[in-house]
N, C-alpha and C positions, 0 to 999 in steps of 0.2 A: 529560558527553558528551565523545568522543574526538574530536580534529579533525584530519585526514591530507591532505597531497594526494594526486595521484591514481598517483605513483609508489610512495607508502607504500601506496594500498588494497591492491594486489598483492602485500604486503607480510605485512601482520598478520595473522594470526589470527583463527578466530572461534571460540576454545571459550569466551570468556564470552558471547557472544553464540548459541550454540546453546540452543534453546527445550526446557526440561525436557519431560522423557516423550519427546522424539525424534518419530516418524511414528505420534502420537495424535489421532484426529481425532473424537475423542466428542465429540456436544453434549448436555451434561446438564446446563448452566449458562444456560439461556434464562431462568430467573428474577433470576439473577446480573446479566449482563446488562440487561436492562428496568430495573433499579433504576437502571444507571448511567445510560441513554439518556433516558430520563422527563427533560421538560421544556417548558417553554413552553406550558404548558397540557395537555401528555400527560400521563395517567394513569400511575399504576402497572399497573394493570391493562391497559388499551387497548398499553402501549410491552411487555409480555410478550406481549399478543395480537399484534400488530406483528413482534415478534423471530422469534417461534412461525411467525407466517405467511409471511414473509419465506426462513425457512429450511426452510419444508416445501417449495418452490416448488424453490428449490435441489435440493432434495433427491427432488421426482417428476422434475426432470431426468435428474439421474443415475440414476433405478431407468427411467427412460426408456428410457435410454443403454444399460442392463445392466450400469453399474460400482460394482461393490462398493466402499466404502473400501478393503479390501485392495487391490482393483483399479486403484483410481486410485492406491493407491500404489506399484506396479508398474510402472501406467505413466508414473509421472514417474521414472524411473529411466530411462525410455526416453529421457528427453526431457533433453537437454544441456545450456538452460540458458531459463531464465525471468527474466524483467522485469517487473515493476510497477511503472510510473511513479500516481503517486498524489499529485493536488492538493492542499495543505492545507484545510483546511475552513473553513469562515467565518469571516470576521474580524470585529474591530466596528472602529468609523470614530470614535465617540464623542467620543474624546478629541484632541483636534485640537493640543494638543501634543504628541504622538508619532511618530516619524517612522516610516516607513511598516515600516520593518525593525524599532521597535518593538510594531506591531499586535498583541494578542491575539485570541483567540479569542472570536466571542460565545457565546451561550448555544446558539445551534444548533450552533454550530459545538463545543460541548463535549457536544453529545449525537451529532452524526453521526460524530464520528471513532470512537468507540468502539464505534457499531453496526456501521460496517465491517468495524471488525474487527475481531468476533464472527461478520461473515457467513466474513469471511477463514479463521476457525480453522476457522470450520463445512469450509468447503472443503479445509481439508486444504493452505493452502496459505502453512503458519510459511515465512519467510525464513530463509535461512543470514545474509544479510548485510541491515541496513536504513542508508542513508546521508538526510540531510536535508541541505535549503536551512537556514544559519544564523538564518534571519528567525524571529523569534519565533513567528508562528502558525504558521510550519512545523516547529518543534521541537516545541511542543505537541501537534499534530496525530500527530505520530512517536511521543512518549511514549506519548500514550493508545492506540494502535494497538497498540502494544507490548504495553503491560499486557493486552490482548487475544491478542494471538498467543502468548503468553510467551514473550516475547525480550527480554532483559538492556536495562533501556531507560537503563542509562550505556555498552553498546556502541553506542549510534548512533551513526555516523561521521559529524563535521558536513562538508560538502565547501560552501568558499565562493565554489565554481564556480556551483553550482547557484543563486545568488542575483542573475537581474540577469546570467547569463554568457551568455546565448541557446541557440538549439537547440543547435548545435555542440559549446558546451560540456559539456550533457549526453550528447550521443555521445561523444565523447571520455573522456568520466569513466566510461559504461560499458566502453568499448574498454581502459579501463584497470585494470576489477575484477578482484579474484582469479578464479582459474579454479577453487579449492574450493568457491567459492560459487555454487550450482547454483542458486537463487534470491535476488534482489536485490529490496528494493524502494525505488525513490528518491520521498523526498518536494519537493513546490516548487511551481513558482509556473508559472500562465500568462501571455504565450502561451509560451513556452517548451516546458512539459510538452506540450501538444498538439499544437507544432507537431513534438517530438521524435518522438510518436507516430505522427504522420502520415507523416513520416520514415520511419521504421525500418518500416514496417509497408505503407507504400503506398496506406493508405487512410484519406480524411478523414472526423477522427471530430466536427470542429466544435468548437466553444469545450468545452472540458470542464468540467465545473460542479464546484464545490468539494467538496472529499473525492471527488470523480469516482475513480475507477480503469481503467487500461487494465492489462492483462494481458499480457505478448506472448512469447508463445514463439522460442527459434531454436537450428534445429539446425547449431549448428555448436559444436565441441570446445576451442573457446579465445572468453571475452568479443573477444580483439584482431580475432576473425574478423567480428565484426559491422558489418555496412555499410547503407547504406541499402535500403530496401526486403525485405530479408533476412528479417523477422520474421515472424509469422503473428500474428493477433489472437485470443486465449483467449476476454476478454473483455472486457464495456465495463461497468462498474457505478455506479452514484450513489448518492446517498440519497433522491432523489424518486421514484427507482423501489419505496422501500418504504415510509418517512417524509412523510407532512405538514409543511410547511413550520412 
């Protein structure tokens, strides 16, 4: 993984980090999937039933809406520039000599990241750019997302703002992304991430639960233009909303 500060993200490149096929947003991998989420007592069968239902729900949405995949991707063309601030996913506590930046992932926490972000690809919504907290369940949490959206997961950029630097910090580090990258998603830690959300968005979304995802659109034509309240909320997603504890 690459580590920048936030003068360099402005800086580098993301053609190793652009997600093969480009603006493909087939899901024909909902069995693929469920192999990797099954855990803690989910089935094989029950965690594909689960992915399946998960993403048809998604997806009466949008036939809801009237937008074709073509269509939504049309309309993010409209749209200037997006955020996904995205909480790492469960940690375990177990090991009591580890200091907290050492934490891994538990076992839920190694099934919900990557359901995510399978719901994420379903959505049509690969990152141009993914930046992570250095903390080890945050880096985890990044890669498996990765391997789901297909995005280069040695381009994460680690930023060791994000860890323990407060809201600000993470305003700041978006005000400082590339302007190529028309979607971001940063991973990390609460309260932080929630309270960035609440920030930029103007409306409280409450403790965000792990692997949570906020969404947030804003139109304006440069990251440098983003301020408070400025954002619109896309959306708000977890893993309890689809997954069993």
């Amino acid at each position: 993984m690459e580590s920048f500060s936030p003068r360099e993200l402005q800086k580098t490149s993301l053609s190793a980090g652009t997600p093969p096929g480009g603006e493909s947003y087939g899901y024909g991998d909902a069995r693929q999937s469920a192999r990797r989420i099954f855990a803690g007592g989910i089935g094989y069968k029950n965690a594909r039933a689960l992915a399946h239902r998960a993403i048809h729900s998604i997806q009466r949405g949008a036939n809801y809406l009237n937008l074709s995949v073509s269509r939504q991707s049309r309309a993010r063309k409209r749209l200037l520039r997006e955020l996904l601030l995205i909480r790492h996913a469960k940690s375990a506590w177990s090991d009591t000599s580890l200091t907290d930046r050492d934490r891994p992932l538990n076992e839920r926490g190694k099934r919900d990241a990557p359901f995510m972000g399978s719901l994420l690809r379903f959505r049509g919504m690969q990152p141009d750019r993914m930046v992570s907290s250095p903390a080890r369940r945050a880096r985890k949490t990044a890669r498996l997302i990765a391997w789901e959206v297909g995005y280069d997961k040695d381009a994460i950029v680690i930023a060791e703002q994000i860890y323990l630097g407060g809201r600000r910090a993470i305003v700041e580090l978006v005000q400082a992304l590339n302007d190529e990258d028309e979607r971001v998603y940063v991973i990390g830690h609460n309260p932080d991430l929630s309270e960035a959300a609440s920030c930029l968005t103007g409306e409280s979304l409450g403790e965000m639960p792990t692997c949570g995802i906020a969404a947030i659109e804003f139109t304006v034509d440069s990251w440098a233009h983003v301020m408070e309240g400025t954002g619109r909320l896309k959306f708000f997603d977890y893993p309890k909303r689809h997954l069993t504890p």
